[in-house]
C-alpha positions in Angstrom: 96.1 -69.8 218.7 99.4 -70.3 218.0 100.6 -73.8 216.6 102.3 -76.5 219.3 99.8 -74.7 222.2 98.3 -78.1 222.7 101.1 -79.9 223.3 102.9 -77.4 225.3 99.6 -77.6 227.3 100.1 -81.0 228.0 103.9 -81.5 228.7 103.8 -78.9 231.5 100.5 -79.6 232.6 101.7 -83.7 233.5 104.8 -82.2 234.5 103.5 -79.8 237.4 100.8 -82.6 238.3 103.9 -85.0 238.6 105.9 -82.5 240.5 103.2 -81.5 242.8 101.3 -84.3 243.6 102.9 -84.7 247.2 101.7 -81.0 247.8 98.5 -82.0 246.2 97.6 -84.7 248.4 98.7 -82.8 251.9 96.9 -79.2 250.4 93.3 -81.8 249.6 93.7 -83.7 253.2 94.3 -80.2 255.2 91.3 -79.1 252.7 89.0 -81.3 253.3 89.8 -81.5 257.5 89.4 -77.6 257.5 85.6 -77.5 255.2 83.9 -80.1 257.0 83.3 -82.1 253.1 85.0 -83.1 250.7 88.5 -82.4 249.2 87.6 -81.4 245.8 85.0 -78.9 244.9 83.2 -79.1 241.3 81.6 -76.2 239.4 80.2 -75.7 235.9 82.3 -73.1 234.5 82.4 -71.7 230.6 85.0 -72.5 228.6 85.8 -72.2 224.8 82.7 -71.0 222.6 80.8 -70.2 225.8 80.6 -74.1 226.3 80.4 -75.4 229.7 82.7 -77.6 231.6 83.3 -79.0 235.0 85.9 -76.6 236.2 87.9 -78.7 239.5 89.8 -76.6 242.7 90.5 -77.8 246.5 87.6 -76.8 248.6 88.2 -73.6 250.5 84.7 -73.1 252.0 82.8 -74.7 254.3 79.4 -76.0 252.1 76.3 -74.2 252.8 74.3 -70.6 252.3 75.8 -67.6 253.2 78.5 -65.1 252.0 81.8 -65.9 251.0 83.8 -64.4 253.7 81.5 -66.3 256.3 82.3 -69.7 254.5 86.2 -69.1 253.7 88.5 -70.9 255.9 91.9 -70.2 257.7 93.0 -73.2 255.8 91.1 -72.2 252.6 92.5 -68.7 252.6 96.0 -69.6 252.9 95.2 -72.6 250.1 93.9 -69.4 247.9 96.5 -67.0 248.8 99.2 -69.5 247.6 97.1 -70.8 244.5 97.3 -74.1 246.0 93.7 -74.3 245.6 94.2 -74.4 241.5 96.5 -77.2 241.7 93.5 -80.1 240.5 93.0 -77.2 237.2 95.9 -79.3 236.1 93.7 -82.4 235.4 90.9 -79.6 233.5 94.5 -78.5 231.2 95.2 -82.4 230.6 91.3 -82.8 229.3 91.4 -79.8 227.3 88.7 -77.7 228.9 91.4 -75.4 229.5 94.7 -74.5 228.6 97.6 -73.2 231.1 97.3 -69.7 230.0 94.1 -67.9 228.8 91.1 -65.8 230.8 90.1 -67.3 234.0 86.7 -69.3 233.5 84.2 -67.4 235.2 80.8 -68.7 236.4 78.0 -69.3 233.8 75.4 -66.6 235.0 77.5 -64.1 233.8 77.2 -65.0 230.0 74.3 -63.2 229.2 75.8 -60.2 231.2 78.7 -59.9 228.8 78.9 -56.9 226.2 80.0 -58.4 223.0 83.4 -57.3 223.3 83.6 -59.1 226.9 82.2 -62.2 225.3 85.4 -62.2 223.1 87.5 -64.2 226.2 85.5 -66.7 225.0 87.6 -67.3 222.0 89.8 -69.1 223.3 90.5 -71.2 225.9 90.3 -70.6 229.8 93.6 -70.5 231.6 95.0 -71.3 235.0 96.3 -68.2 234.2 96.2 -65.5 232.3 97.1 -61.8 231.4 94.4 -60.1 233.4 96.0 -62.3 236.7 99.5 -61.2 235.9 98.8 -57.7 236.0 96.1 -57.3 239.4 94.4 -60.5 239.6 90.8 -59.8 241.8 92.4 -56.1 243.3 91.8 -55.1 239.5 88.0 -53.7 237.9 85.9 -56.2 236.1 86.4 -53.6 233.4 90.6 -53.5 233.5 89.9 -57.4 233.7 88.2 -57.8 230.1 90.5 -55.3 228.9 93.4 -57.6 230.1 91.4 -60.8 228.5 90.5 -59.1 225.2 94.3 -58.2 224.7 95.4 -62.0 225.3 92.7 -63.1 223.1 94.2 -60.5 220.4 98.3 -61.5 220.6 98.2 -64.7 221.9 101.5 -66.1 221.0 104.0 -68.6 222.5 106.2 -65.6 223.8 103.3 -63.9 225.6 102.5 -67.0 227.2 105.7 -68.1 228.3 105.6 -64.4 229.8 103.0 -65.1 231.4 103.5 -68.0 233.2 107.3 -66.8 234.3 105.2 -63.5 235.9 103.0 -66.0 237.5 105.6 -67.7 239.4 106.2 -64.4 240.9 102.4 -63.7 241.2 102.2 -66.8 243.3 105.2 -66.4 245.5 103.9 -62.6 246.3 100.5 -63.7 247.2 99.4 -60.2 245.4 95.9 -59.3 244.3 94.3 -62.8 245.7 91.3 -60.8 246.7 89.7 -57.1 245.7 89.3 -54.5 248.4 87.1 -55.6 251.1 85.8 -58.9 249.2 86.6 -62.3 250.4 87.1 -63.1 246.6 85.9 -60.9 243.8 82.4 -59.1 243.6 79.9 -60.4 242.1 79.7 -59.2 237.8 76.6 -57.5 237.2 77.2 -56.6 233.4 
């Protein structure tokens, strides 16, 4: 990584929790009226070096079995389709689990799935958001995805990043790619 990454981590990061923390508190009460639980949902996600961390988001499903479509709110879809539902990653980027730009954690079954090359997002940080969500988000393959992961992990530089997060903003305001093609979220990464 490139030097001063940390501490641009952490200047925006407690800036955009300062800045949206009104937005925060109205997106976790309409969250947690709309699932039926609580506000904040909790899941073990891998981070740097494969290592595991408690990865936070609003909840955007009501708790219980069943398929994600089935489970996904009104509420929670627009929450997801505005990346409000990220907003509490802020506090993951403040405890250095994650950084504001790098591959999107992923869930822990699929480490053992991962070629070796896949297993190379691994060298650095997670992200709030990242190369492979700039360019298609979930409407992209798995395969375009680690593509898109392996090239941030190779030219990861404070340009790039700053590239990234400007193509976010318009990411976010164009709601694009929240979702693949007939999937409430993503399907599910077989290997």
């Amino acid at each position: 990584m490139y030097p001063g990454k940390r501490l641009l981590d952490l200047l925006l990061a407690l800036l955009l929790l300062l800045l949206t923390l009104p937005l925060l508190g109205l997106s976790a009460g309409l969250a947690a009226a709309s699932s039926g639980g609580p506000w904040l949902f909790r899941q073990r996600r891998p981070g740097l070096h494969g290592q595991l961390f408690t990865l936070f988001k609003l909840q955007t499903m009501r708790p219980g079995p069943g398929p994600d479509a089935a489970r996904l709110t009104r509420v929670g879809r627009w929450l997801r389709a505005t990346s409000l539902d990220e907003l509490p990653q802020l506090w993951n980027v403040l405890r250095g689990d994650m950084s504001l730009v790098g591959p999107r954690p992923l869930l822990p079954e699929y480490l053992p799935r991962y070629s070796a090359r896949q297993a190379r997002r691994h060298l650095v940080r997670p992200g709030l958001t990242g190369w492979a969500q700039v360019n298609g988000r979930n409407a992209i393959s798995w395969e375009e995805k680690f593509e898109l992961d392996n090239y941030y992990v190779d030219h990861a530089s404070l340009g790039l990043d700053l590239r990234i997060l400007w193509r976010t903003l318009g990411r976010v305001l164009g709601r694009g790619g929240v979702s693949a093609a007939g999937e409430a979220t993503m399907p599910e990464f077989r290997g």
